[in-house]
C-alpha positions as CSV (number, residue, x, y, z in Angstrom):
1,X,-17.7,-16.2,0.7
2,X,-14.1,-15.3,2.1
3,X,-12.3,-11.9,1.0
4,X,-8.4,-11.9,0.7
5,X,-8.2,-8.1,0.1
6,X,-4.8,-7.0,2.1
7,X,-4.0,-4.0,4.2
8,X,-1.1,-1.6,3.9
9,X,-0.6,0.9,6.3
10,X,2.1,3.3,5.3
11,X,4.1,6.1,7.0
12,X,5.1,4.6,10.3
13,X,7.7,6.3,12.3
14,X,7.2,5.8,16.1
15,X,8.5,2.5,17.7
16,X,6.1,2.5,20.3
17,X,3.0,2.8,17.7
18,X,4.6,0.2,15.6
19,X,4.7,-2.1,18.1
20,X,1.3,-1.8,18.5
21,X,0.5,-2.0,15.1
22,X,2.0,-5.2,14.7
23,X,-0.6,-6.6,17.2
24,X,-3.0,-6.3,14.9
25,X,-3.3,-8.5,11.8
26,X,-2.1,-6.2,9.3
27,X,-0.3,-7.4,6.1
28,X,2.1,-4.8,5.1
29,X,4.0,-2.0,7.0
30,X,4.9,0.9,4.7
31,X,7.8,2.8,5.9
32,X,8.7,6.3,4.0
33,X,12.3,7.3,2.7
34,X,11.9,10.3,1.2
35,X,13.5,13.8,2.8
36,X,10.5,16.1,2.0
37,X,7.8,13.8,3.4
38,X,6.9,14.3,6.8
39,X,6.5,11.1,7.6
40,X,10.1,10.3,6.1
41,X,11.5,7.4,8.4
42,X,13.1,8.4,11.5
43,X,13.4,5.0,12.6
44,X,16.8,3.0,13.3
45,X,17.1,-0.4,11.2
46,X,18.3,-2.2,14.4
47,X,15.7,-0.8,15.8
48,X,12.8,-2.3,13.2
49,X,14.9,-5.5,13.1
50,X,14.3,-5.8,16.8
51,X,10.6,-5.2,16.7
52,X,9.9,-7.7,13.6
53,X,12.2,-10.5,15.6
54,X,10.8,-9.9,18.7
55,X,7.1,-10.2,17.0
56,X,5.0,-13.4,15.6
57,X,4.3,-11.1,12.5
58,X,3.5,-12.3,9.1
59,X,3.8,-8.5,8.3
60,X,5.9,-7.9,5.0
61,X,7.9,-4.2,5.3
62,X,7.8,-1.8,2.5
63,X,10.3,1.1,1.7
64,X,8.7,3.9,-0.1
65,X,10.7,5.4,-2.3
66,X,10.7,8.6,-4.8
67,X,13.3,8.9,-7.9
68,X,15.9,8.0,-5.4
69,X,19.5,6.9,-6.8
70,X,19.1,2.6,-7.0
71,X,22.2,2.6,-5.1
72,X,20.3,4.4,-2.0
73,X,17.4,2.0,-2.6
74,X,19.2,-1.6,-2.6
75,X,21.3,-0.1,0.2
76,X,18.0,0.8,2.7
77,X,16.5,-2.3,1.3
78,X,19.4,-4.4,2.6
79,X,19.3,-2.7,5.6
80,X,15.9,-2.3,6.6
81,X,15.4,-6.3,5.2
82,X,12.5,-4.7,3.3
83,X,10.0,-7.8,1.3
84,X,9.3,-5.0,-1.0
85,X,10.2,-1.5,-2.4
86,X,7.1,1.0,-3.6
87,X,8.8,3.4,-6.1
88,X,6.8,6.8,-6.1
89,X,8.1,8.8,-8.4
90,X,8.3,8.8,-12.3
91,X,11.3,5.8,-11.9
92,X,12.0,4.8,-15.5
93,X,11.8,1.1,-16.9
94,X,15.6,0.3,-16.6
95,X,15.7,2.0,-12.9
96,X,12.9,-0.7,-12.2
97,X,14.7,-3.2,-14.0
98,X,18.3,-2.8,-11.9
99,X,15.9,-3.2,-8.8
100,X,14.3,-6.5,-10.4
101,X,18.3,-7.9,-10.5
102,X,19.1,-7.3,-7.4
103,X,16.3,-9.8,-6.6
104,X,14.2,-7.1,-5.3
105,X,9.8,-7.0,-5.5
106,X,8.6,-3.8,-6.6
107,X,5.2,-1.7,-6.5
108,X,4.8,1.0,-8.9
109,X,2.8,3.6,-8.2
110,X,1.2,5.8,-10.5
111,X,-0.2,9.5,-9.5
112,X,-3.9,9.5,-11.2
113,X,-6.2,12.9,-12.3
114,X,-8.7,13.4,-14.9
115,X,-6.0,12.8,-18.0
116,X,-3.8,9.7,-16.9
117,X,-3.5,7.6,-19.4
118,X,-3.9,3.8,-18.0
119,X,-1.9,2.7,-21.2
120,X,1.4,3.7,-19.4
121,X,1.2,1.8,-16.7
122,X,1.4,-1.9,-19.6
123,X,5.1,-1.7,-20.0
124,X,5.9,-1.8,-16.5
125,X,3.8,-5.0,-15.7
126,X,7.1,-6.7,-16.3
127,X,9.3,-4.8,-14.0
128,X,6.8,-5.1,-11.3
129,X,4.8,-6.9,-8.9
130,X,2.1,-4.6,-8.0
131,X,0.6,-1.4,-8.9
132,X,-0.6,1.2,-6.6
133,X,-2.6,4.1,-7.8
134,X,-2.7,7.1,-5.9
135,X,-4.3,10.9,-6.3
136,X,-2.0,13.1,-8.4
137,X,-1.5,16.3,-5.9
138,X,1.1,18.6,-5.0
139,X,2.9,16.1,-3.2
140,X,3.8,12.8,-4.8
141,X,2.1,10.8,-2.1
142,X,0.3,11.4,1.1
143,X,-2.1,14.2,-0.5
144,X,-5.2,12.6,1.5
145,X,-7.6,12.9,-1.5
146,X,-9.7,10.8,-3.8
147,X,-9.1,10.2,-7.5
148,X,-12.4,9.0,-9.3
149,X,-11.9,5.1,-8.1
150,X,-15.1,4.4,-11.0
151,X,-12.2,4.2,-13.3
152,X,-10.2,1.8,-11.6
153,X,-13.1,-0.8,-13.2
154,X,-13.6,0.4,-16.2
155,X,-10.2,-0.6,-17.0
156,X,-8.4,-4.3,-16.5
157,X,-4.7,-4.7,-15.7
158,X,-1.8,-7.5,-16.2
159,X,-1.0,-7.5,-12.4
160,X,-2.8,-6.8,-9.0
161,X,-2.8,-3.3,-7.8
162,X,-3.1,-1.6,-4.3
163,X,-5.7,1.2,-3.9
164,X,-4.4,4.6,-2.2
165,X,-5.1,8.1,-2.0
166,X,-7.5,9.4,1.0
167,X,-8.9,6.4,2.0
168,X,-10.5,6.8,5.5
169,X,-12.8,4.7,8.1
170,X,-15.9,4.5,6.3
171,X,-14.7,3.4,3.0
172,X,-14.9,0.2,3.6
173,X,-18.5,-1.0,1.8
174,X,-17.6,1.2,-1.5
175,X,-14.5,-0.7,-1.8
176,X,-15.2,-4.0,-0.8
177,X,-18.2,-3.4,-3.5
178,X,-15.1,-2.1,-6.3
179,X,-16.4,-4.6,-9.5
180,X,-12.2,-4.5,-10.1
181,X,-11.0,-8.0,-9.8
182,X,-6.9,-7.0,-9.9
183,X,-8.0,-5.0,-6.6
184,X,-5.4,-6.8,-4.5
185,X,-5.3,-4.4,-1.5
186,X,-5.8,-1.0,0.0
187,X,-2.7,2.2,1.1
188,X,-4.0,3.9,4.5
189,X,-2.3,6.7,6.0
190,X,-3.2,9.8,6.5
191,X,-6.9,9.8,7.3
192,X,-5.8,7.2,10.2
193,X,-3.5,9.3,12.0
194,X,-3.4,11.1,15.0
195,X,-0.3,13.0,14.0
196,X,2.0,12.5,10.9
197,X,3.5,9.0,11.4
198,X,1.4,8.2,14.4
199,X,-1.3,6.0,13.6
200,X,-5.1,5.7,15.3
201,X,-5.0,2.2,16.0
202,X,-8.6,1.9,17.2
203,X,-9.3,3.1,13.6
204,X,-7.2,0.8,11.7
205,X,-8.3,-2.1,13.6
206,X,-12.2,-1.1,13.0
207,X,-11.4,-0.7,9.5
208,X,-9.4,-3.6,8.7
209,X,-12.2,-6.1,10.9
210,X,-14.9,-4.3,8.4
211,X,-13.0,-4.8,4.9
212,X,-11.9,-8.2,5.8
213,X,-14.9,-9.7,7.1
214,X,-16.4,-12.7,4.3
215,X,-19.1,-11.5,2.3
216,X,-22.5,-12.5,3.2
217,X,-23.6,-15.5,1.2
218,X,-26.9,-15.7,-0.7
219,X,-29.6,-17.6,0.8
220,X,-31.7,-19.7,-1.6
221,X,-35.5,-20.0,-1.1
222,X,-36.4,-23.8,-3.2
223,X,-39.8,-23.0,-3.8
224,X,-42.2,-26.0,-4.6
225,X,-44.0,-26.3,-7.3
């Protein structure tokens, strides 16, 4: 039985460790614009042109993004030739919609504790592509904690979401046992690093072999009678 469940790694900011990355068969590359974050991108757009031309990729880039002005956005997008933006923040309907015009995809992400409310994530599923529910924290993303994932499946959705928030190298059997079937994919970073923005490529590599691999199909004993 195959499993299409896609891998996200977020918060690069070293050339040399992207490189590297990119060697492995990784599905989106998350890359952080946001001032306070200390992963915030440090890395030239020529410079992650270069890398994705020089590359055999298949590897979509992602700009993460937290109430920024749209302006900022569609210009980093443009530059950067981002496939996708992840907004982060508590972006509005009509910010989402400008994006959505300027032909751009879009993740939502949504910050989750004990009292979120899934109902406010329906009117969005027409200004975006994906969701991406992370923990709620001090910081708006890269808090390395869990939310209660149990209530991911309690609940259905009107478009595939990405899983994030303190998802490290063993994870990989609870999740790839989530009863959620809008579970498109899974948000690493922090608990794959080595330093902020420098990833543990050993790590990622394990993990991704282990969440990818086809589940196991049932054997059938045809017992006579």
């Amino acid at each position: 039985m195959t499993n299409n469940i896609k891998v996200k790694v977020c918060g690069m900011n070293d050339v040399h460790n992207l490189r590297s990355l990119l060697q492995v068969p990784i599905d989106f590359v998350g890359f952080i614009f946001y001032e306070k974050s200390s992963r915030c991108c440090k890395l030239d757009r020529r410079q992650v042109k270069a890398i994705w031309n020089e590359s055999e990729t298949e590897a979509q880039k992602v700009g993460v993004f937290v109430d920024a002005p749209v302006e900022y956005v569609i210009k980093t997008a443009k530059d950067y030739n981002l496939d996708l933006v992840q907004l982060h923040g508590k972006e509005s309907l009509f910010y989402c919609e400008a994006l959505q015009e300027e032909g751009l995809k879009i993740i939502k992400a949504f910050s989750l504790d004990d009292t979120f409310c899934f109902s406010n994530t329906e009117a969005y599923k027409f200004y975006a592509d994906y969701f991406l529910f992370d923990t709620k924290g001090l910081k708006p993303g890269g808090n390395g904690t869990k939310f209660n994932w149990e209530v991911l499946s309690k609940n259905t959705f009107s478009i595939p979401y990405f899983l994030s928030g303190g998802i490290n190298k063993n994870d990989h059997g609870v999740i790839r046992n989530m009863n959620s079937k809008e579970l498109f994919g899974v948000d690493i970073n922090s608990q794959f690093e080595i330093s902020p923005g420098m990833k543990n490529l050993e790590e990622i590599s394990t993990f991704i072999y282990q969440i990818k691999k086809p589940f196991p199909t049932k054997e059938y004993v045809n017992v006579r009678r």
